[in-house]
N, C-alpha and C positions, 0 to 999 in steps of 0.2 A: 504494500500500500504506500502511495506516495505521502511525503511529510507535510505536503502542501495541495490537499487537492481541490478542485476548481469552484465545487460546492458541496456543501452539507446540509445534512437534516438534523434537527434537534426534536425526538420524540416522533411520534407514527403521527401523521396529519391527513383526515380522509381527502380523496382527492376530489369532493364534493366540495369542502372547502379552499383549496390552495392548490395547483401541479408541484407538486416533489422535482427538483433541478435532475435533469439530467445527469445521472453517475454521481449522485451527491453519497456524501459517506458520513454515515448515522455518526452522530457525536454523543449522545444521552448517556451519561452517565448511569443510567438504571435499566440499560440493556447492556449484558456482560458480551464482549470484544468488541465493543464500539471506539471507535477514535476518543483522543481527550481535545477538544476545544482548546482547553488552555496549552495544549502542546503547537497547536498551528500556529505559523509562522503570521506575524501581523501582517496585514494587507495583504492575505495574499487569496481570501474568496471572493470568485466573484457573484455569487449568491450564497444565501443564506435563506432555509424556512424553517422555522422555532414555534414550536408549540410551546409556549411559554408555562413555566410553573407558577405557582398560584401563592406561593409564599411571597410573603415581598420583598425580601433580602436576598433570597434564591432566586428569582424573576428579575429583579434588577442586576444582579451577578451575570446570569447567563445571556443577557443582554448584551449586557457591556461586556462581555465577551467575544459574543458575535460581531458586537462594532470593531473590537480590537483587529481581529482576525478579515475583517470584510476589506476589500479592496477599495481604495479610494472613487472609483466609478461602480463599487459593487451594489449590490441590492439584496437588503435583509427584508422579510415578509416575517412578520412574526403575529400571532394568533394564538385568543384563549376564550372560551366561555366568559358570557358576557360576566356571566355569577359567580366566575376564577382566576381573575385576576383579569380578564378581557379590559373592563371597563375604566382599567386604569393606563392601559399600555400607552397611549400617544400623553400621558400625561409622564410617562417615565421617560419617553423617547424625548420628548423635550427636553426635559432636570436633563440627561445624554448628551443636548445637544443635537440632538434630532430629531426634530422636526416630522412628522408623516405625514402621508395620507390613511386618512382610513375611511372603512367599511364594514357592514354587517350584513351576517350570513349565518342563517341557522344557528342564532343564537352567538355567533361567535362573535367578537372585535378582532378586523384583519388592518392589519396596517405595514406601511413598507416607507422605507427608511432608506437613507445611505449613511456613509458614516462621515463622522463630524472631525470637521478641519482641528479641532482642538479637544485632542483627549483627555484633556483636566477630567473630567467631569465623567465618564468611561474610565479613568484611572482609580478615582473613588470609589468608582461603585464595586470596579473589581476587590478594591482593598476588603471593602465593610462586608464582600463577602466571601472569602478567602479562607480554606482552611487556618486555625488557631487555636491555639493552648488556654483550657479554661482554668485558672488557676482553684477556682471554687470548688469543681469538679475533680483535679486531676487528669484530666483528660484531652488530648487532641479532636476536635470535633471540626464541624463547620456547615452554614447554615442549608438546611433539605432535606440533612437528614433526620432518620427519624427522632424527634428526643433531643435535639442536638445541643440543645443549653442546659435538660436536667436530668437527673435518672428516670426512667417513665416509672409508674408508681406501679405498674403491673412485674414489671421485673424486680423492682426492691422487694413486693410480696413474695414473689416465687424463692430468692437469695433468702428472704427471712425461712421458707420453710422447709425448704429442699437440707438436703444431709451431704457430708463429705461426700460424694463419689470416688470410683475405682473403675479401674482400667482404661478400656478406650471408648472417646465418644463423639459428640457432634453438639455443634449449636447452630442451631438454624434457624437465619434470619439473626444474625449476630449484632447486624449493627455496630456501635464503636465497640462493642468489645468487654461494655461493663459487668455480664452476666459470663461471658470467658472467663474473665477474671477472678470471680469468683470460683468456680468450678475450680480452676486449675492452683489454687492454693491447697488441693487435698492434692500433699503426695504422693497420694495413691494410685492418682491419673495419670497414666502412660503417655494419650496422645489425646489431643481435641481438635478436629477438624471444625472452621468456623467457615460458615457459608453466607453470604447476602447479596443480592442483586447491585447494589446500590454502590457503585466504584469509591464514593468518596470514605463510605462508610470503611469496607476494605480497607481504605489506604490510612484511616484512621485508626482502626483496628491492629494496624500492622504498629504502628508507634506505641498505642495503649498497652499493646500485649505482648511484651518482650520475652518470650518463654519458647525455648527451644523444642515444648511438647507441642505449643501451636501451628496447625496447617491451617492458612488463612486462606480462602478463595472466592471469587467471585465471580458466581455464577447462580443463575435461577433455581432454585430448589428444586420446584416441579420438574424441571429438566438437564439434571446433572448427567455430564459425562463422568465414567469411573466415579460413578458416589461409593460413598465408602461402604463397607458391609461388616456382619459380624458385629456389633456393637456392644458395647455393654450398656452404657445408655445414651440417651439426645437430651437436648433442653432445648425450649425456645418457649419465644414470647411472639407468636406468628403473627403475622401483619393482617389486617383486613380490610385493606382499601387499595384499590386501583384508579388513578388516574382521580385520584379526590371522593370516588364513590365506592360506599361500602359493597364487597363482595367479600358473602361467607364462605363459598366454593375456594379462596385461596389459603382462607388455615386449616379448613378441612383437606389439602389437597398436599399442607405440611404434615397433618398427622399421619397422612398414608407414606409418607415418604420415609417419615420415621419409624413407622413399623416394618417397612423395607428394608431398612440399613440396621435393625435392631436382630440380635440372635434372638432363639428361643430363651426365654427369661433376660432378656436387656431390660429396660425402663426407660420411660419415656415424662420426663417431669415437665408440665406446660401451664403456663397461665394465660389464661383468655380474660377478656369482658364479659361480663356475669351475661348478658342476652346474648352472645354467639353460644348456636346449636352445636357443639361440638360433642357431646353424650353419646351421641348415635353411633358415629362414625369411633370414636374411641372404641368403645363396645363391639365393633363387628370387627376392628382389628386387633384387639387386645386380651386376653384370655384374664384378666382382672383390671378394676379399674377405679380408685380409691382417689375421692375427695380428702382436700385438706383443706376443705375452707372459706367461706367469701369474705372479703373486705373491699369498703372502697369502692364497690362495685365490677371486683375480678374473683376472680373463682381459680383456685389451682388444682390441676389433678396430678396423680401417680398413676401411671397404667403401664402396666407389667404381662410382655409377650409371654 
């Protein structure tokens, strides 16, 4: 793949709303072997189409990223649901320095840009959103991901109740790394393979969790090449949103993955949101299946292949 190619995509954009540039090479950080944006060389696209994210520190970031990278004659098309962040984009392009036109379409704000003769203003935004060290935290973090400024309070339950573990296992949907961390303080645990979609998260993980037992990778759960097998146990704190909409088909789709890569008698300890149906699907892949609890409005189980 070339280090500078001609155009890219950011995110899947149906093409009811926008044409996808010819030969454009996906840059999303939240599909694994995608290019990195902040790797392309400045000026050197000469389109750009950004399904913009909906956070406003992450939307501003991945902006001013695409203006970084856009060619002085180039042309970035960037578009979001009016109701996720759409409604603000030619008010961001401006604070940028650029100026758009826009329009709407099926609910969307489409707007298109070139980039601006003076990067002050792209150079900020890339800062305020830039991987960085939360000293409160202890942790390398950065804004989009999930949790990114605090422990999420579904993972500090499952750490308060879960027990030292032993041998080899998985976290899935690892994220930075906070519930890694934990596990891998019993050393009893041989090996913890950490998985999440999410590259930033990954590369955060990778600084959080300096432990020679950690394999850290980044890639979709639902669809791992060589997942690991035999397990003794997995953890995770599974995600349930896609693209800003809840879908329970995706932590139901970590539990089966778990009981995959689990031997007979592994464990699989997980904490959900107390209204995700996950009972069902535990129970038809788990030969025992033991609550510990709700708080807070999460619920953690034990369920033992």
């Amino acid at each position: 793949m070339p280090s500078s190619p001609a155009a890219a995509v950011y995110g899947t954009v149906l093409p009811a709303l926008a044409d996808t540039p010819a030969g454009a090479v996906q840059v999303s950080p939240l599909m694994p072997g995608a290019a990195s944006l902040e790797a392309m060389e400045a000026g050197s696209l000469a389109s750009m189409l950004m399904l913009a994210p909906q956070g406003t520190l992450e939307r501003r970031y991945a902006i001013a990223q695409a203006l970084r990278a856009l060619a002085p004659d180039g042309r970035l098309t960037v578009l979001a649901p009016k109701d996720k962040g759409g409604s603000r984009l030619a008010g961001d392009l401006a604070a940028l320095g650029a100026p758009c036109n826009e329009t709407a379409r099926r609910h969307h704000r489409i707007c298109v840009a070139g980039r601006p003769a003076d990067l002050g203003a792209v150079e900020g935004a890339i800062a305020e959103g830039a991987p960085r060290y939360l000293e409160r935290l202890g942790l390398w973090t950065q804004p989009g991901v999930f949790s990114w400024d605090r422990v999420d309070a579904g993972t500090a339950q499952l750490m308060e109740r879960m027990p030292a573990l032993t041998g080899r296992g998985a976290d899935l949907g690892c994220g930075l790394g906070v519930l890694a961390a934990r596990v891998l303080q019993s050393p009893a645990v041989s090996a913890l393979v950490l998985v999440d979609n999410d590259r930033r998260a990954v590369e955060a993980a990778r600084r959080n969790v300096d432990d020679a037992r950690a394999d850290i990778r980044w890639a979709d759960v639902r669809a791992m090449e060589q997942a690991p097998a035999d397990l003794d146990f997995v953890v995770m704190n599974p995600p349930f949103h896609v693209g800003g909409a809840e879908d329970r088909a995706l932590g139901q789709a970590f539990i089966r993955q778990a009981a995959a890569m689990l031997k007979k008698g592994g464990v699989l300890w997980i904490v959900a949101n107390r209204h995700l149906p996950y009972e069902a699907v535990l129970a038809e892949h788990f030969a025992r299946v033991t609550p510990h609890g709700e708080d807070a409005g999460f619920k953690v189980h034990e369920a033992r292949r």
